[in-house]
C-alpha positions as CSV (number, residue, x, y, z in Angstrom):
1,X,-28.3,3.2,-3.8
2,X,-25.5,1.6,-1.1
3,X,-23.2,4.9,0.9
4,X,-19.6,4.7,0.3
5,X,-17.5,2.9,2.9
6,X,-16.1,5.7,4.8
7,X,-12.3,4.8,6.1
8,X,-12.7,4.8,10.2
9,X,-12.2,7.9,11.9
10,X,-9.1,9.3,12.8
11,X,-7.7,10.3,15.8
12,X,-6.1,13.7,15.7
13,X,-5.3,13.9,19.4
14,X,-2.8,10.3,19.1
15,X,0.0,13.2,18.6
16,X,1.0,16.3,19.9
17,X,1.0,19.3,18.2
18,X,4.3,20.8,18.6
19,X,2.8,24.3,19.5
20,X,-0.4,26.2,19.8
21,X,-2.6,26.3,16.8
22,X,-1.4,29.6,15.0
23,X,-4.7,30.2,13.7
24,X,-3.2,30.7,9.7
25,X,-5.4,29.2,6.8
26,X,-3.5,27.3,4.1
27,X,-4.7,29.3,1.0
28,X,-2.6,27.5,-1.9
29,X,-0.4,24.9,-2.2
30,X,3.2,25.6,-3.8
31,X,4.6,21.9,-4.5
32,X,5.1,19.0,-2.4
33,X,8.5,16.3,-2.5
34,X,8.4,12.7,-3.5
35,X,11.9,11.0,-3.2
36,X,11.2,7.5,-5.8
37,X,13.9,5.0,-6.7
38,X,13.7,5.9,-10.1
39,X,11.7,9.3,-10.4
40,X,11.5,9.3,-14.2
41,X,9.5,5.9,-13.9
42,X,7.1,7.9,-11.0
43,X,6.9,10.6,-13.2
44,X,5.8,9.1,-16.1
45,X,3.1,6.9,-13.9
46,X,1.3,9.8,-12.8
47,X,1.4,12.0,-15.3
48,X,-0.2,8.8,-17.1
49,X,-2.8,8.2,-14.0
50,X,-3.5,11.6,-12.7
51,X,-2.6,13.6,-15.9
52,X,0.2,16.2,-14.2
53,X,2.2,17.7,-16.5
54,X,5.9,17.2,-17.0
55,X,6.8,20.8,-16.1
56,X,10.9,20.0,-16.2
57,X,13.2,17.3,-15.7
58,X,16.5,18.5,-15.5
59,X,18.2,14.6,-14.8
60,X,17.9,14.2,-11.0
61,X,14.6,15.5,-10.8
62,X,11.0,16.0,-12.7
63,X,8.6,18.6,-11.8
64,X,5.1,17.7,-12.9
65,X,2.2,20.3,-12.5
66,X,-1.2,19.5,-10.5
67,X,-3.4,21.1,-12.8
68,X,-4.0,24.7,-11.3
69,X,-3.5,23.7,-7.4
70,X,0.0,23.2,-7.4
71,X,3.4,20.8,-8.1
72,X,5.0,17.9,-7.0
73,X,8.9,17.2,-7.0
74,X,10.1,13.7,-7.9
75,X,13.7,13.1,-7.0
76,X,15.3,9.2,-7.3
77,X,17.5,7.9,-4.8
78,X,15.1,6.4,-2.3
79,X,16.1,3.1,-1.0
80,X,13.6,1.3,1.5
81,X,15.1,0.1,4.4
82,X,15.5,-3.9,5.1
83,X,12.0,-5.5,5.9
84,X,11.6,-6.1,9.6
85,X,12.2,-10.3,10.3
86,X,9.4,-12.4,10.2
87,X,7.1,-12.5,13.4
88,X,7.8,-15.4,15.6
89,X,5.2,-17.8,17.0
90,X,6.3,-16.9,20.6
91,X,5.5,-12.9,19.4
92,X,2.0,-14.1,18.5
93,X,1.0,-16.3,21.0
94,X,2.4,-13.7,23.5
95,X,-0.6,-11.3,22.2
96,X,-3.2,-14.3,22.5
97,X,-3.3,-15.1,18.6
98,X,-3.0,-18.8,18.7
99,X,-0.5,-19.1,15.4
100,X,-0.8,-22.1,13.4
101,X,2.4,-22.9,11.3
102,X,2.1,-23.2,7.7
103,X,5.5,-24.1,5.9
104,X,6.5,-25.8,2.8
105,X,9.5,-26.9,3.7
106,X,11.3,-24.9,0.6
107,X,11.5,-21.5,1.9
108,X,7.8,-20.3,2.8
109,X,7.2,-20.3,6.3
110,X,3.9,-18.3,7.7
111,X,1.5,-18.7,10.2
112,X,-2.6,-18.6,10.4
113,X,-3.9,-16.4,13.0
114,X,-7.6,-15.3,13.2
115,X,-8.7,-11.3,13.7
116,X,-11.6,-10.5,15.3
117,X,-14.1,-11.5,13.1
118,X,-13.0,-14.9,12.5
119,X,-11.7,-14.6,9.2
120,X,-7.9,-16.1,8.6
121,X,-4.9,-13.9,8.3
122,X,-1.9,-15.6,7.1
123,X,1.3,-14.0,7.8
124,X,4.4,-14.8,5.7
125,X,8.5,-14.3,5.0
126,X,7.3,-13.0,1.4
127,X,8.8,-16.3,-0.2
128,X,6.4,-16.0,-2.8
129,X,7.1,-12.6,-3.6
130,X,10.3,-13.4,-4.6
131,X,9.3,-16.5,-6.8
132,X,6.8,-13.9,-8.3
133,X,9.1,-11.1,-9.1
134,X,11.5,-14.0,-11.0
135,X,9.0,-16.0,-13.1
136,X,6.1,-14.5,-15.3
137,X,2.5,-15.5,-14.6
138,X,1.5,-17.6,-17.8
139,X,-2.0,-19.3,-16.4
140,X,-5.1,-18.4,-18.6
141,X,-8.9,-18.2,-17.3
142,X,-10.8,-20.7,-17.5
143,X,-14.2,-18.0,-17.5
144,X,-14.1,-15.0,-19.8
145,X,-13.4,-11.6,-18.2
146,X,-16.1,-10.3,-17.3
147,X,-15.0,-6.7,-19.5
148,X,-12.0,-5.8,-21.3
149,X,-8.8,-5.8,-19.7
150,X,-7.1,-1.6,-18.8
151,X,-4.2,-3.2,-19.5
152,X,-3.1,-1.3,-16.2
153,X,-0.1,-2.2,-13.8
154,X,-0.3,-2.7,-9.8
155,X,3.2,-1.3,-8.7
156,X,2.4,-0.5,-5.0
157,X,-0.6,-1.5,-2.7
158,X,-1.2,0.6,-0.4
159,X,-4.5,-1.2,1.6
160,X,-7.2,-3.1,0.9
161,X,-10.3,-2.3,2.4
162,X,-13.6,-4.2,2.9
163,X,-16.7,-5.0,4.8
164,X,-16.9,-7.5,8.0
165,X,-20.3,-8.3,8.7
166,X,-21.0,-9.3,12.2
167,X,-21.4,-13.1,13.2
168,X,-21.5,-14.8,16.3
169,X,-18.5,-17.1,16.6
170,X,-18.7,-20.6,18.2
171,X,-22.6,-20.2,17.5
């Protein structure tokens, strides 16, 4: 049997603590905030994935209960800021990255870069995104699945996380 991949460690002295440690023990936790864009929508998705329970909504907010340990508040009216422009090739090559363009001439611009390992990252404007977002995906499989679909929904990717295994490059 493999170990889990443990996330790398993190380092706790990057900031500074604002004071000296007081010495106090967190013995419960009363509720934590969650500011969504539409908090019924959030509510209803984990109450679906984590099973909290709809404690109130009382139309700007829903309190859901964390089984015994606790609550979280979901209010709407987040609005994420603009996305940061695009890198430029001059911004790469200025941190040694050697960017190689990689346009299609109808909107999608991006640029190839290799990370350590040797393995392609592509960085794009998010063209694709938006082509996504405005057509449905309607290609079948040409394989079976290889189990039955959870008919679940990505809305938010947080990371994706995976394995490099050493190789010598230019070897």
């Amino acid at each position: 049997m493999s170990s889990p991949v443990r996330p790398p460690a993190c380092d706790t002295l990057a900031i500074k603590a604002p004071f000296a440690p007081t010495g106090g023990k967190t013995l419960a936790l009363d509720h934590f905030d969650i500011q969504a864009t539409d908090y019924k929508r959030e509510a209803a998705y984990y109450s679906a994935l984590m099973n909290w329970a709809l404690r109130s909504d009382d139309g700007t907010q829903a309190v859901l209960d964390i089984g015994d340990e606790g609550s979280v508040v979901i209010r709407g009216g987040f609005q994420a800021p603009p996305p940061p422009p695009p890198p430029t090739a001059a911004e790469l090559t200025k941190r040694g990255l050697n960017p190689v363009a990689d346009n299609d001439g109808r909107g999608f611009e991006s640029f190839h870069v290799e990370d350590p390992d040797a393995l392609d990252v592509q960085i794009t404007n998010g063209a694709h995104s938006k082509t996504r977002a405005s057509t449905p995906a309607t290609a079948t499989h040409s394989v079976p699945a290889p189990f039955e679909s959870t008919t679940w929904k990505t809305v938010w990717l947080d990371h994706i996380s995976f394995v490099i295994r050493y190789r010598a490059v230019g070897h």
